[in-house]
C-alpha positions in Angstrom: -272.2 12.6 24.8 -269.9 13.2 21.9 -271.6 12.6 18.0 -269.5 12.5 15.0 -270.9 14.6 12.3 -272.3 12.5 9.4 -269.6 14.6 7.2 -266.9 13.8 9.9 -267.6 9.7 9.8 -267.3 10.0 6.0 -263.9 11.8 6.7 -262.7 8.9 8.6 -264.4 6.2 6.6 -262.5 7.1 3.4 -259.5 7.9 5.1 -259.6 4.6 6.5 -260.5 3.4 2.9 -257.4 5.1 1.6 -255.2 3.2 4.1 -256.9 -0.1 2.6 -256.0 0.7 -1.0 -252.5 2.3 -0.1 -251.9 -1.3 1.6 -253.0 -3.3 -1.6 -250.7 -1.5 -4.1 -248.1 -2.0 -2.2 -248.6 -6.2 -2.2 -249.4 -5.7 -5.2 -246.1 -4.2 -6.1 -244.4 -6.3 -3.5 -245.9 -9.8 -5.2 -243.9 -9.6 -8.2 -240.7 -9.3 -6.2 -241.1 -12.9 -4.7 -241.8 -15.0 -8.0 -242.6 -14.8 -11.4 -244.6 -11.6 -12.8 -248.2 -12.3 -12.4 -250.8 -11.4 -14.5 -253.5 -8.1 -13.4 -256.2 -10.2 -14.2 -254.7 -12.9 -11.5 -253.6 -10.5 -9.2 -257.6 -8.7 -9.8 -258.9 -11.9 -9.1 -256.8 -13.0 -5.9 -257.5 -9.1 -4.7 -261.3 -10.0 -5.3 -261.9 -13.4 -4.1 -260.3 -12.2 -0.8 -262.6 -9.5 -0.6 -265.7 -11.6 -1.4 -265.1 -13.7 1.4 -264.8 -11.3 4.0 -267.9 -9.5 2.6 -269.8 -13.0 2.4 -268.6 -13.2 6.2 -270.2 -9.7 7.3 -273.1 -9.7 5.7 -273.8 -13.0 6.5 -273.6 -11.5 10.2 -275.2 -8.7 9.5 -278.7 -10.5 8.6 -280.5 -12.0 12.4 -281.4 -14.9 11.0 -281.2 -17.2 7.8 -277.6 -16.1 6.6 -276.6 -14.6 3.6 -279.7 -16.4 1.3 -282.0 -14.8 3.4 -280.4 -11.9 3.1 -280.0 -11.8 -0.3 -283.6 -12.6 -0.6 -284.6 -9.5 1.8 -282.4 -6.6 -0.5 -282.5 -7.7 -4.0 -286.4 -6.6 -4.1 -285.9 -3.9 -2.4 -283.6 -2.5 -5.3 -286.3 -2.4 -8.1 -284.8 -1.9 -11.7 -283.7 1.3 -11.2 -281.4 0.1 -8.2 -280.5 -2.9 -9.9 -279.1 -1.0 -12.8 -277.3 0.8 -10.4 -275.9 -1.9 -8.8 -274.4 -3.8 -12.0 -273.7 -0.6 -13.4 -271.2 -0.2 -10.1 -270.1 -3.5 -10.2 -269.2 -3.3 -14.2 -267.3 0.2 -14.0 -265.4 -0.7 -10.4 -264.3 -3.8 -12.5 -263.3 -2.1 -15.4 -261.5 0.5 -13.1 -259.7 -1.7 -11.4 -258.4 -4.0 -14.2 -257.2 -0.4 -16.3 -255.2 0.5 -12.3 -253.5 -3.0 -12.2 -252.7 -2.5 -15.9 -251.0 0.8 -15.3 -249.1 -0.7 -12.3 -247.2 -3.3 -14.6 -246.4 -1.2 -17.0 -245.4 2.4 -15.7 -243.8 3.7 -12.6 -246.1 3.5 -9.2 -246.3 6.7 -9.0 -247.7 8.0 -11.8 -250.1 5.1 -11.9 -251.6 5.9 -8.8 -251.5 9.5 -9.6 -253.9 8.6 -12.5 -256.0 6.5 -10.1 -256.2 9.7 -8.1 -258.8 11.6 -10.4 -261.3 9.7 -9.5 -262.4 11.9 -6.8 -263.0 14.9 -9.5 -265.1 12.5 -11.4 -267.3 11.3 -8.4 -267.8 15.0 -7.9 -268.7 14.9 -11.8 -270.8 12.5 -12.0 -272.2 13.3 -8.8 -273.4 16.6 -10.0 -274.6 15.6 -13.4 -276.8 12.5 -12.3 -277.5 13.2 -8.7 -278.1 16.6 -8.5 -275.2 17.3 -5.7 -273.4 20.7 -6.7 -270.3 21.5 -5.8 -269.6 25.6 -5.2 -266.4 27.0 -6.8 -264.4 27.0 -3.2 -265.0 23.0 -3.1 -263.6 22.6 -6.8 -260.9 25.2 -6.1 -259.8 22.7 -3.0 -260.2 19.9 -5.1 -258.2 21.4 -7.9 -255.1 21.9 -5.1 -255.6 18.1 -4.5 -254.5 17.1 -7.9 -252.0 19.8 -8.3 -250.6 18.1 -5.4 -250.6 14.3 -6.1 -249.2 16.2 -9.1 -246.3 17.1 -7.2 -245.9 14.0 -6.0 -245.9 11.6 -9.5 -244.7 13.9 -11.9 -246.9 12.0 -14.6 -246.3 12.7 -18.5 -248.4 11.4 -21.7 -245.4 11.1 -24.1 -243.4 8.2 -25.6 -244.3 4.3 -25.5 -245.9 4.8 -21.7 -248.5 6.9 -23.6 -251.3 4.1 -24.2 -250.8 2.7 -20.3 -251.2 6.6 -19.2 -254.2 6.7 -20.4 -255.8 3.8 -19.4 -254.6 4.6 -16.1 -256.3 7.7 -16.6 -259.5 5.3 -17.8 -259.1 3.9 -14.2 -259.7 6.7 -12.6 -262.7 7.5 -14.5 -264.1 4.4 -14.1 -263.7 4.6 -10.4 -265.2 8.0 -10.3 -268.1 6.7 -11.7 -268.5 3.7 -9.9 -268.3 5.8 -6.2 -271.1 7.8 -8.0 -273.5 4.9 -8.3 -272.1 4.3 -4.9 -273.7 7.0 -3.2 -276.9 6.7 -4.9 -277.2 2.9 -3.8 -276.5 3.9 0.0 -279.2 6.9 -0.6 -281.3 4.1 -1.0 -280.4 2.5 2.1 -278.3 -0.5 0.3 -275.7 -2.2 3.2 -272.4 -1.4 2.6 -271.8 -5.2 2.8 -274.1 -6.2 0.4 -273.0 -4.2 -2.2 -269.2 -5.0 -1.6 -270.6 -8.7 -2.2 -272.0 -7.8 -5.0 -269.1 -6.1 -6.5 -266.5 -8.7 -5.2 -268.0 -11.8 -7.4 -269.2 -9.9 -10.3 -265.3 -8.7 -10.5 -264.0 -12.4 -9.5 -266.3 -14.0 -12.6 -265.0 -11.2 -15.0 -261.6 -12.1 -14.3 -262.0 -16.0 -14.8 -262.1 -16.1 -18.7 -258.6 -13.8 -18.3 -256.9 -16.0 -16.2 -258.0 -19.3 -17.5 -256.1 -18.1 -20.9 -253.1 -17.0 -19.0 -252.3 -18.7 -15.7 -249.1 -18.1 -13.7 -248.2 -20.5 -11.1 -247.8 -18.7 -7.7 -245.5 -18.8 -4.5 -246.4 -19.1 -1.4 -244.4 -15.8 -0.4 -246.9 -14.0 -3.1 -250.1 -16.2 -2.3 -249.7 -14.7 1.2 -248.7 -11.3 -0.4 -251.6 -11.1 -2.5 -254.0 -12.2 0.6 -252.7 -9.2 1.8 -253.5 -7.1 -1.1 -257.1 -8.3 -1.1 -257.5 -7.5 2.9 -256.1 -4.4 1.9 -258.9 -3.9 -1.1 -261.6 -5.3 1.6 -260.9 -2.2 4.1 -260.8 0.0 0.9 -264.1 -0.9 -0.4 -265.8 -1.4 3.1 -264.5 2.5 3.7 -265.4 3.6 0.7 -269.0 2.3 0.6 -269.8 3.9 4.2 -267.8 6.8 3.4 -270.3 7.8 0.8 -273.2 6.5 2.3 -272.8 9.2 5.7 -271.7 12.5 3.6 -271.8 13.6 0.1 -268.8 13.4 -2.9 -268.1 17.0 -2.8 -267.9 16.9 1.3 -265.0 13.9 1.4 -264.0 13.1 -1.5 -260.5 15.0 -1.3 -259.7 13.0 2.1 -259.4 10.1 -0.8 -255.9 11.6 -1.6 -254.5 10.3 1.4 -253.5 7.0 0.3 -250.2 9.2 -1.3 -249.3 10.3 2.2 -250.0 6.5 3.0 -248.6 5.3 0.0 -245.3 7.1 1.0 -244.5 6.0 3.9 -245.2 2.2 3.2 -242.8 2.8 -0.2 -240.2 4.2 2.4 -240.6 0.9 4.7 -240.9 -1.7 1.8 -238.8 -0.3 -0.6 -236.8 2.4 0.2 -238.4 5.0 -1.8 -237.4 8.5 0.1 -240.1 11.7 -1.4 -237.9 14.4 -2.9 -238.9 17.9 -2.3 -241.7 18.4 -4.9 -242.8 15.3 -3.4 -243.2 17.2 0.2 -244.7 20.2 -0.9 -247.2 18.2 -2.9 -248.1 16.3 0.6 -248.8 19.8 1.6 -250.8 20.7 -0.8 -253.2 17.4 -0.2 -253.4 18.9 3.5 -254.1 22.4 2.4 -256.8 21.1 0.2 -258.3 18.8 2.6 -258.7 21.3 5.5 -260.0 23.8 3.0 -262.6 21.4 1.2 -263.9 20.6 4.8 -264.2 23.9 5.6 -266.2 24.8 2.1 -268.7 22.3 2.8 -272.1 22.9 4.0 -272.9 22.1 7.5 -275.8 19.9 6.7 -275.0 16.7 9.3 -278.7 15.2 9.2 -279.2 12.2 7.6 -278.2 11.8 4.0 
């Protein structure tokens, strides 16, 4: 019987992730288009509450009997302080990290926001190595290294003139996410369910955005209530894929398959909105390929548990 490596379901899992997130910057993009411009905080919070309910749902199922109480009372001792710290340390960068993305998005062009959003995977590697003791050898950062060069390509990013400040918060939101899919993989090292922690995460980020939104509310449409539903399905399959990504393989093993949500991100700015890749755009998309097959053929074939 055929068995997918654990290396090869973390493949999948954050390439399935990457669809998710691809998906909710588009609606996210697409919400403004249908009424007035909407706040990050709001659209942080819609993308969240969406998110929290669909996490609720499965891990609600995922518990035999009681629900999610019972379940909550079966995993939060199980953490101990160190894992607790973990998990609001996870929760407090991913929500940082996504409120400097959304911030980028209103104020530069797509494209090099999510270019920005895109280093994350060299700082899960980072972090990775400095607090969990997974190295990376020099052909896995050489592959990684062709990854950015290509999303490069792609967004054609620059730090000069009044986009300077959003730049690098963008930047800031990569960093932030790098960190928080570190504590990621060191709360499913400990066995934490992927649901749990996307609960977690979902209404730590929903009551962060509250005090935000309560001082600057914008009525919504329906067209961009439904739009931003979208956006937090979107962010659900993102996190979910995400979570079990790093949970079956390590950073250094998967983390370039996070790059692509460009290749995804292309083709749903072609459909939505017209947006045809020039030809620095291509070779970049090759360049995300290259790197991927290389980074997966760097890695160490460890496929036991992790």
């Amino acid at each position: 019987m055929f068995r997918l490596s654990g290396r090869a379901k973390g493949a999948l899992a954050m390439t399935a992730s990457a669809f998710g997130f691809a998906a909710m910057g588009a609606c996210v993009r697409l919400a403004d288009d249908f009424g007035a411009p909407v706040s990050s905080f709001q659209k942080s919070f819609f993308r969240n509450v969406v998110a929290l309910a669909i996490s609720l749902f499965v891990f609600a199922r995922s518990v035999p009997a009681g629900g999610a109480g019972r379940g909550l009372r079966r995993y939060l001792p199980r953490l101990g302080r160190s894992g607790s710290w973990l998990l609001l340390a996870r929760s407090v960068i991913g929500t940082c990290g996504i409120f400097a993305n959304f911030y980028a998005l209103s104020h530069v062009p797509i494209a090099e926001a999510q270019t920005l959003n895109k280093t994350a995977p060299f700082f899960t590697v980072a972090f990775a190595w400095m607090f969990l003791g997974e190295k990376a050898c020099p052909r896995q950062v050489l592959a990684l290294l062709a990854a950015f060069a290509g999303v490069t390509l792609v967004a054609k990013p620059g730090f000069a003139g009044a986009a300077a400040f959003p730049l690098f918060i963008g930047l800031l939101g990569g960093a932030c996410a790098g960190g928080a899919y570190a504590c990621l993989r060191a709360l499913r090292r400990r066995g934490v369910p992927p649901a749990f922690i996307v609960l977690f995460f979902s209404a730590f980020s929903c009551l962060a955005s509250v005090p935000f939104i309560a001082a600057d509310y914008t009525p919504m449409t329906v067209s961009q209530t439904l739009i931003l539903f979208g956006a937090g399905v979107g962010a659900a399959v993102g996190q979910f894929g995400i979570t079990a990504a790093y949970g079956f393989a390590a950073p250094r093993e998967i983390a370039v398959y996070d790059y692509s949500s460009i290749l995804f991100a292309g083709v749903l700015g072609f459909a939505l909105f017209g947006q045809v890749p020039d030809a620095l755009s291509f070779a970049g998309f090759a360049l995300v390929v290259f790197a991927a097959l290389r980074l997966s053929a760097a890695s160490p074939r460890r496929d036991g548990p992790h």
